[in-house]
C-alpha positions as CSV (number, residue, x, y, z in Angstrom):
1,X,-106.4,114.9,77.1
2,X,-109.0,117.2,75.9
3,X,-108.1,117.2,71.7
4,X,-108.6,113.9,69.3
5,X,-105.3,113.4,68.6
6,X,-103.9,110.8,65.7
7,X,-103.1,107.2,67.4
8,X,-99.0,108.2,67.2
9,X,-99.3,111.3,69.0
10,X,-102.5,110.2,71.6
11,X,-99.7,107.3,72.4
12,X,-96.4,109.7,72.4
13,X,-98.1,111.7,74.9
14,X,-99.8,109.1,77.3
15,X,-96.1,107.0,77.3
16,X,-94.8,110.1,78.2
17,X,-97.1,110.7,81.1
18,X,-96.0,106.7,82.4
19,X,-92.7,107.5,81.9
20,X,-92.5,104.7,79.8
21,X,-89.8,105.6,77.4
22,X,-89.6,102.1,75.4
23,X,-93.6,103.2,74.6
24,X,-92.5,106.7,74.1
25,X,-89.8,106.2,71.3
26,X,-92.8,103.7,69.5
27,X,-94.4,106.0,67.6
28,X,-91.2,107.2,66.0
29,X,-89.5,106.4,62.8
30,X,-85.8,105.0,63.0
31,X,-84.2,108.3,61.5
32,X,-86.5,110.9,63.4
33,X,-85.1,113.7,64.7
34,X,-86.4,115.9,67.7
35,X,-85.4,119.4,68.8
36,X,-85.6,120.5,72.2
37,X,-83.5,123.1,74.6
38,X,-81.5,124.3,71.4
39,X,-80.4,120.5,70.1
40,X,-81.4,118.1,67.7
41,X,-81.6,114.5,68.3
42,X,-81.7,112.6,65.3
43,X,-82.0,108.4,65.0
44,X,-84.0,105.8,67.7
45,X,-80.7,106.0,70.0
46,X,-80.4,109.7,70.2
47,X,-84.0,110.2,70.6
48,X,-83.8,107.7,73.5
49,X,-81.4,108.7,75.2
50,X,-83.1,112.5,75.0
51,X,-85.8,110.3,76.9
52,X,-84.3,108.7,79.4
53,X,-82.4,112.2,80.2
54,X,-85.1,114.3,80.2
55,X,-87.9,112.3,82.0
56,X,-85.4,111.2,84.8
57,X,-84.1,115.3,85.5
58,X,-88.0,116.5,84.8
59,X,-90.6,114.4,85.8
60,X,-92.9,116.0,83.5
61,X,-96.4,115.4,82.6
62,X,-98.3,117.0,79.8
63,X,-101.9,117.9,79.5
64,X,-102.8,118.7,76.3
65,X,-105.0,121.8,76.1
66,X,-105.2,121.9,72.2
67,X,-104.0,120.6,68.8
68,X,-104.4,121.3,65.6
69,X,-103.3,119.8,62.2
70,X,-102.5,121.0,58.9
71,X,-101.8,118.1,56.3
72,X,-99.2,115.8,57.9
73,X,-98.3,118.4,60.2
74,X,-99.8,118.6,63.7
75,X,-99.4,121.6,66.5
76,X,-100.0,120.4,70.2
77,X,-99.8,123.1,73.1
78,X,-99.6,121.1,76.3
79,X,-99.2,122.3,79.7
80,X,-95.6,120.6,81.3
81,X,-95.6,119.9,85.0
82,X,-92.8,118.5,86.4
83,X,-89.5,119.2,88.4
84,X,-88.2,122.5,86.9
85,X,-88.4,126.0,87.8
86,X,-91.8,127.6,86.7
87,X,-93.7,124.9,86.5
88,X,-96.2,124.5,84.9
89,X,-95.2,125.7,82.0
90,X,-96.8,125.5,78.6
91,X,-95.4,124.2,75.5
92,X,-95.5,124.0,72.0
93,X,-95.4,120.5,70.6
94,X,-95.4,120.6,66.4
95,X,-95.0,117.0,65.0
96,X,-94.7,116.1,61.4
97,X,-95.9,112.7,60.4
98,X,-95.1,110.4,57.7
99,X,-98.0,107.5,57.8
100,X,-98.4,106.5,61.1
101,X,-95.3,107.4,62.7
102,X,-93.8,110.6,63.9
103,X,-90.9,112.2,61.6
104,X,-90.1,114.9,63.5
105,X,-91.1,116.6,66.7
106,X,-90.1,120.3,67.6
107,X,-90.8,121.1,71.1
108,X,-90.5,125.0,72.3
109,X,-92.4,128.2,74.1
């Protein structure tokens, strides 16, 4: 990773990269709520089972190319490898924390 990233995110994204999901869903609040592909997962089971789905049908890895942060509020592009069409592919990440864990996390283009 080439941006200083807070601990909950720097963690998020290197869990993600092991395809450790029980590391991945750490950094998240009980009642967070993630969006990806057009849904919203809201709640530690939902979010895991987002996890478990998407890292078993993509693989992916993400490089983080930048990040930047505005109050609580964090924007992370990453390029995503994995197994889908177009890869690599790069991705918006923009996280909203509340102390040190993650709230929310919106994931598009």
């Amino acid at each position: 990773m080439t941006a200083n990233l807070p601990l909950p995110l720097a963690d998020y994204f290197a869990a993600n990269n092991r395809h450790d999901i029980d590391a991945m869903l750490a950094p998240f609040s009980p009642d967070a709520a993630v969006g990806d592909e057009g849904g919203t997962h809201r709640g530690s089971a939902a979010i895991r089972r987002w996890m478990v789905w998407t890292t078993q049908e993509y693989q992916a890895k993400v490089e983080v190319a930048e990040a930047c942060a505005i109050a609580n509020a964090w924007r992370v592009v990453g390029v995503v490898s994995g197994n889908f069409p177009g890869s690599p592919i790069t991705l918006h990440y923009d996280f909203t924390l509340e102390g040190d864990r993650i709230a929310r996390l919106e994931i598009g283009a």
